[in-house]
N, C-alpha and C positions, 0 to 999 in steps of 0.2 A: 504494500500500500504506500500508494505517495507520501511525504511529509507534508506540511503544511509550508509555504513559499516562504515565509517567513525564517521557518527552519533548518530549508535547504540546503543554503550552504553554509559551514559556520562563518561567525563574524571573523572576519579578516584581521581584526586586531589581537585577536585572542588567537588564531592559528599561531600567530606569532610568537607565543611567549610558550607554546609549546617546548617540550624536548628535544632538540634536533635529533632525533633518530636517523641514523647511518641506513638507509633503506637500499636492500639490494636489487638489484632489475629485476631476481624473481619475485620478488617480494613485489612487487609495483605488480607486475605482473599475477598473482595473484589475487592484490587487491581488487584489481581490474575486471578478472575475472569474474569476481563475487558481486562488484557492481552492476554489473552488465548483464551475467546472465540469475544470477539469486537475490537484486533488491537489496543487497544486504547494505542497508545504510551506516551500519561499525563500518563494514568494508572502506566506505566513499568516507566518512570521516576520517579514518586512518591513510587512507588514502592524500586528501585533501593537505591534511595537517602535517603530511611528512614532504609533499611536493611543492607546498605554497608558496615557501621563500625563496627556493629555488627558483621556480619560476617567473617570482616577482621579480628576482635579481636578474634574468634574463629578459625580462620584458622591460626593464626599464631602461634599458640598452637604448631599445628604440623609440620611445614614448617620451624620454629624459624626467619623468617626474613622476615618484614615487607611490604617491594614492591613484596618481590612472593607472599603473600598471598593477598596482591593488585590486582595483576595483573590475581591470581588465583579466587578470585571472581566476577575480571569486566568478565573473561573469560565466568564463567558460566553464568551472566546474558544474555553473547553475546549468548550463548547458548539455553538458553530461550526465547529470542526474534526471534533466529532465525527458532526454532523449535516450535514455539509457536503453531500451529496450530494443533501437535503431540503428546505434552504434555498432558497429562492426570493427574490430582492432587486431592488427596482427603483431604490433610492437607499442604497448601502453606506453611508454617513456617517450617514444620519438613522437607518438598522435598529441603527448600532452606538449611540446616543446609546439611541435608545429604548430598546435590551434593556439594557443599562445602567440607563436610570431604572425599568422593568420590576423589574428584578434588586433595587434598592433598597427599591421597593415592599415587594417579596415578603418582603425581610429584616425592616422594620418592621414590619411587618404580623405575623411571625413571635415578634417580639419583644414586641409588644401584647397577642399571644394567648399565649403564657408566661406574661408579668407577668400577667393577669386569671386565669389558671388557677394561678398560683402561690399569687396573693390568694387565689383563691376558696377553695383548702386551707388555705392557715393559718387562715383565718376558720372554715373549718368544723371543724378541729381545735381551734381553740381554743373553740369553742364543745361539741366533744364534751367536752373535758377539763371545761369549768365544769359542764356537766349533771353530768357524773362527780362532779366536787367537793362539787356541791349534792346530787345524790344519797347518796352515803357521808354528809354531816353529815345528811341525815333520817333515813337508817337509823340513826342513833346516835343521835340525840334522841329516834327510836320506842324504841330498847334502853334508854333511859336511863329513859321515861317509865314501860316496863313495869315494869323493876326497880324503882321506884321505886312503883307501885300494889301490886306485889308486895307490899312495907313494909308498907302500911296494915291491921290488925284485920278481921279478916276479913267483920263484920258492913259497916263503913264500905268497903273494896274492892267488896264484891259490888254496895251501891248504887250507886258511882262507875262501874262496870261497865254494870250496867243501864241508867243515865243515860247517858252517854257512848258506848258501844259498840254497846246494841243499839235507842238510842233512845227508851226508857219516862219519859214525864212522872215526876211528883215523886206525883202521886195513883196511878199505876197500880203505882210502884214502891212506895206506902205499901200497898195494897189485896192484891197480891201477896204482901209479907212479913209483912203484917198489923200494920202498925207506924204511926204517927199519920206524917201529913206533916211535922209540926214535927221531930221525928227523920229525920226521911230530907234535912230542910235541913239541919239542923246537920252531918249525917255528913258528907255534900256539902261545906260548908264545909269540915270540918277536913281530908276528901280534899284538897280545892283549896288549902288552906293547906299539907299537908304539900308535895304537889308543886311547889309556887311555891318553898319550903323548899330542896328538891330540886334543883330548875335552878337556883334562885340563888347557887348551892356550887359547881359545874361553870362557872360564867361567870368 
């Protein structure tokens, strides 16, 4: 019969203060045994309690910090007791080292793909915010330009309009108003003076 999850695997601080018992291959091996195919949960505790440190101390090889590589081997034992029935083992010592380095793997691995997906939003956050940024300062330079053509004599806007907005040369906009080109320059200028005028007040 199952244990209750709770009791599964022992607490990992307490495996610790265990005896180190000198555990030989057969011995793992038929701990192993009794876990797997009799249920026998003395087995899996003796088990557990004789391989723990070792393992911890090999798993934190790769992990570099000492309660994940804790918590990544009480995980696998919970693994093994829970699947015990599924398990298939031909060398206990090397399936417990490998699901072990397995186990590491999968945290790194876990943790690379965070960090890159954590990157990848703030870059793209902060790239929505500049567009935003960039965007509200054009809209205001567009506000600022119009009110600012707004300003100009109506004869001199409507050319600056024509020019500018809907694309008409300096002859078609003279032949239009019926006005000489050398007037339709000058207005242009003194447009393009007032607005220079204009932005340079705002700066």
């Amino acid at each position: 019969m199952d244990k209750p999850l709770a009791n599964t695997v022992p607490d990992a601080r307490q495996a610790i203060q265990f005896p180190g018992n000198s555990f030989r291959h057969f011995d793992i091996d038929v701990l192993m045994e009794r876990v797997l195919r009799e249920n026998d949960y003395q087995a899996f505790q003796k088990l557990f309690n004789g391989m723990y440190t070792p393992l911890c101390l090999f798993c934190v090889k790769f992990v570099q910090v000492k309660e994940v590589a804790e918590e990544l081997v009480s995980d696998v034992f919970y693994t093994i007791w829970k699947n015990r029935q599924q398990i298939e083992v031909t060398s206990p010592k090397a399936y417990l080292f490998t699901a072990v380095r397995n186990r590491a793997f999968d945290h790194l691995r876990k943790i690379r793909k965070t960090t890159w997906c954590n990157l990848e939003e703030a870059t793209q956050v902060a790239t929505e915010a500049a567009n935003s940024q960039e965007l509200l300062i054009q809209q205001e330079f567009n506000r600022h330009v119009e009110r600012s053509v707004a300003k100009l004599p109506r004869q001199c806007r409507l050319i600056f309009e024509m020019s500018r907005e809907h694309g008409f040369k300096y002859k078609e906009i003279a032949s239009t108003l019926n006005i000489s080109i050398k007037t339709v320059e000058t207005q242009m200028s003194r447009a393009l003076k007032h607005l220079r005028g204009s932005l340079h007040t705002t700066t």
